[in-house]
N, C-alpha and C positions, 0 to 999 in steps of 0.2 A: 616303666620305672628304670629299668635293667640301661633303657636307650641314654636315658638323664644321667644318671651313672656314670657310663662311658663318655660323656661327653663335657665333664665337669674335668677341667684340668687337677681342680681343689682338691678334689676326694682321695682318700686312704689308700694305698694299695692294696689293702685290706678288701676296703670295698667296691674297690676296684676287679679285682678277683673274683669277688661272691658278684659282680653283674656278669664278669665273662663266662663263670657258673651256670647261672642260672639263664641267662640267656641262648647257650650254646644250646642247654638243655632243650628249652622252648623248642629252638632249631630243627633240632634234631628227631624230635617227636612229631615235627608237624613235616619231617622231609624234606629241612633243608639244610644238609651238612654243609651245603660249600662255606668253605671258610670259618668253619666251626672248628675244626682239629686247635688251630693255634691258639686260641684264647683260653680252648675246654684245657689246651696240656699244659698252658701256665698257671692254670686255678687247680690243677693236679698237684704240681708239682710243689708251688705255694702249699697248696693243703696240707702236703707230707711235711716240707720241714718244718713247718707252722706249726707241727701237731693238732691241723683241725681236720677230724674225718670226716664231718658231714660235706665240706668242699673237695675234700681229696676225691669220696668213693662218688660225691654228684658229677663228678668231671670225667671221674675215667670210666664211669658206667654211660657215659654221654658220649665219649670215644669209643665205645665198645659198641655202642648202637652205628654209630657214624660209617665205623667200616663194616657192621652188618650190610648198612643200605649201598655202598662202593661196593657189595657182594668180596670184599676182601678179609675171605675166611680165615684165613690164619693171626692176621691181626687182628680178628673180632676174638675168636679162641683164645689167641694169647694175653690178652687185655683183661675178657672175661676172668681167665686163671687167675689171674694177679687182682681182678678185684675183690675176688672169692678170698684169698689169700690175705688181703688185706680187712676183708670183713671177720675172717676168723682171729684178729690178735686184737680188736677190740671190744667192749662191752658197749660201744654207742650203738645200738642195734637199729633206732627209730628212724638214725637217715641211711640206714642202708636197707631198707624193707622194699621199695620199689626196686631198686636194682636187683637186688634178691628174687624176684618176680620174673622181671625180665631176664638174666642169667638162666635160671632154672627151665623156663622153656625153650630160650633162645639154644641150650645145651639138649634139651631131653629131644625138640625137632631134628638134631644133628644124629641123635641114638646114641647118646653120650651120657650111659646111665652112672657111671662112675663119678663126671662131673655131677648131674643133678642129686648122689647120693651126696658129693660134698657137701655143696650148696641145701641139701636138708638137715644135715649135720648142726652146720650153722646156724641155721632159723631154730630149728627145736631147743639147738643150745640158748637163745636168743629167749625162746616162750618159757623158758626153766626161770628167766627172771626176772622177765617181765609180761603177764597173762593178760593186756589189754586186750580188746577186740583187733587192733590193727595187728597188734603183733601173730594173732594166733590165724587172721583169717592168713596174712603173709605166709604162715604154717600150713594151714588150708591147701594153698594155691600151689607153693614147694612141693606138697605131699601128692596133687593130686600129679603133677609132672611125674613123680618119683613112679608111682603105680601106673601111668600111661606108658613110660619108657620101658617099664618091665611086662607089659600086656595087662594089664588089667585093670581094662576100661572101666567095669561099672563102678571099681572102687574111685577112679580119676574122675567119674563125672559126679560123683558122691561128693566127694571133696573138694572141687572146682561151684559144685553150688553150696557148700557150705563156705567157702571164701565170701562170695558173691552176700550170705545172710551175714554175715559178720560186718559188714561193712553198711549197713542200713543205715546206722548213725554216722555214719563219716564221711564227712564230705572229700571224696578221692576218686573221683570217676573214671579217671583214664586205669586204674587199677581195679575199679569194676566191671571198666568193655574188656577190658583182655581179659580178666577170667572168666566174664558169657564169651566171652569167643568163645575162648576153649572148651567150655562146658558144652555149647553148641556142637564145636567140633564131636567132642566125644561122645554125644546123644546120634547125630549122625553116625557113626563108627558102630552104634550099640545098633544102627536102622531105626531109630526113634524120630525120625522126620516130624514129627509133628512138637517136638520139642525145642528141636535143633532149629529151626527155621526163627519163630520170636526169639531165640537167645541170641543168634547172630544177629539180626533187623535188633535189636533196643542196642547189641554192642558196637554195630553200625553207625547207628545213630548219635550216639554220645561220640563217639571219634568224627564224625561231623561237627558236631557242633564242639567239638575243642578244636577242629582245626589238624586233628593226628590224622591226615592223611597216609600213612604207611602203615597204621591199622585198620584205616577204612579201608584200605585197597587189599586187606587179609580176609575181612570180612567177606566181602565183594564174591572173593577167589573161594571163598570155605561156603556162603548160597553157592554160587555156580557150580561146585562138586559137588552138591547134594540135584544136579540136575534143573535146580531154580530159574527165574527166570531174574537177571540182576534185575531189570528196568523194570519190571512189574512191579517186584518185592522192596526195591530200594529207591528207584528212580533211574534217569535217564544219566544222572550225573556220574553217579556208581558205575555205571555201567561205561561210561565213556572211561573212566579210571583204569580198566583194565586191558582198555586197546592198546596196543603199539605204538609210538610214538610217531606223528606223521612229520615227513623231513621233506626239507626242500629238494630239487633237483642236489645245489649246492652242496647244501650239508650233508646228503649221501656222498658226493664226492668227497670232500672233506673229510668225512667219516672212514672212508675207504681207504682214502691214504694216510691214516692215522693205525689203523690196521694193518696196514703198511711198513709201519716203524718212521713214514716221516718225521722230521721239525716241521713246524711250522712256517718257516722259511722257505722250506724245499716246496710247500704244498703251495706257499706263495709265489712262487715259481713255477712252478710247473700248471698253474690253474691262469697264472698272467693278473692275479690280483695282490692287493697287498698285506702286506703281513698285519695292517691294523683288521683287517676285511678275516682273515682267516682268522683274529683271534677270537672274533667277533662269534664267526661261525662256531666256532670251538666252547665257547660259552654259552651259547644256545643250545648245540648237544648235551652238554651236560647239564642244561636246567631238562629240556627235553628226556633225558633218562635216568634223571636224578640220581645223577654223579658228581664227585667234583673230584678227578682223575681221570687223565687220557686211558690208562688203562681199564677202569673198570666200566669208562664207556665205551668200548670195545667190547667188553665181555659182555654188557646188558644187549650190543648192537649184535651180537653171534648167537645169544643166547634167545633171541626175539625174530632173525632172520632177515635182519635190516643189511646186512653184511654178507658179499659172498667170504667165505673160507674155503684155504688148499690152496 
């Protein structure tokens, strides 16, 4: 739909915006930001002076994910703030529940219990007025980060499966595998193995089947530190998810002298091919380690050992 949109000279700017929205979104969930940033920061940008929050916080909670997966901490942090900041001066609270979700862990993994106290601040201010299921299990999910960040697991895993019952009637699945993630995660943590194991495998599953690749490959990673076997418990697919990325002779070179501080021009030089051939290479690393920045694939290529360093 989002595709038809964009492709309609006719349409609104209006609705023009809410496909670069919601499309970016899509993106971005299912791990593939490249070229997501510029459309997500005009339907940001749109939203704010527009006075429309539910496009303003869907865009920049989209960017906040974006440069999570680019591992570009500081802009994921900085973004995060500001969306936080921006969910606390209105009362639309319904479209900012899933961002709220993701912020909340995205900050309490970091052990940024300051942030996740904000961001519960918010949400509870949020369930004072309005007590739906959605809104409260959103409460749920915030509160059980809040007691995870501060050690105290059994109240997080308490709270992370009361999210998980609130949400029976609601059709919102990608906000029901992230909180069995997590409830998983923390039944693991408690040595509750025989918990942890079905929570992760059904939160696996449903990030399969939408397509969210960057929470299947969490799941994947949160079996295999409980000792799991991926390909048993998930399949052979899962388990290919978490390898390393395999590069050609080329594109380790490529890759090397981008690590380097080359252009593109110089690696085209110095390799005797051409600079259409090296952009070529350079857009395949970054599908390859799902970036879309010379630098952060760099940092995925050091941080995986695909790259000498020093």
């Amino acid at each position: 739909v989002c595709a038809d949109v964009l492709a309609d000279d006719g349409v609104t700017t209006m609705a023009r915006r809410v496909a670069e929205e919601e499309s970016g979104l899509i993106a971005v969930l299912r791990g593939e930001q490249r070229g997501t940033r510029g459309p997500l920061r005009r339907a940001a940008d749109f939203g704010r002076a527009q006075g429309i929050f539910g496009l303003e916080v869907g865009a920049t909670w989209g960017l906040a994910m974006a440069a999570d997966l680019d591992d570009d901490a500081d802009t994921a942090v900085t973004t995060a703030t500001r969306l936080l900041e921006r969910c606390r001066d209105t009362e639309e609270c319904h479209y900012a529940l899933p961002a709220l979700r993701w912020t909340a862990t995205f900050l309490a993994v970091r052990g940024d219990a300051a942030g996740v106290a904000t961001c519960h601040r918010i949400t509870a201010d949020k369930a004072t007025r309005n007590g739906s299921p959605k809104v409260l299990s959103a409460l749920a999910h915030v509160g059980g980060e809040l007691a995870a960040v501060a050690g105290d697991t059994a109240s997080a895993r308490g709270s992370f499966a009361r999210s998980v019952e609130l949400l029976a009637d609601i059709t919102a699945p990608y906000e029901e595998a992230h909180a069995r993630l997590r409830a998983g995660q923390l039944c693991a943590v408690l040595g509750d193995g025989a918990a942890a194991v079905p929570a992760i495998g059904s939160a696996y599953r449903t990030a399969r089947r939408l397509l969210a690749r960057p929470l299947a490959r969490r799941c994947a990673i949160a079996l295999a530190e409980l000792g799991e076997s991926v390909e048993q418990r998930l399949g052979r697919l899962a388990a290919r998810g978490m390898e390393p990325a395999a590069l050609t002779r080329r594109e380790a070179e490529v890759l090397q002298r981008l690590a380097e501080g080359r252009t593109n021009r110089e690696i085209a030089d110095e390799l005797f091919v051409s600079t259409r051939t090296v952009d070529m290479h350079v857009r395949n690393l970054f599908t390859k380690l799902d970036c879309s920045s010379r630098a952060a694939a760099v940092r995925q290529a050091m941080q995986r050992g695909l790259i000498a360093v020093g």
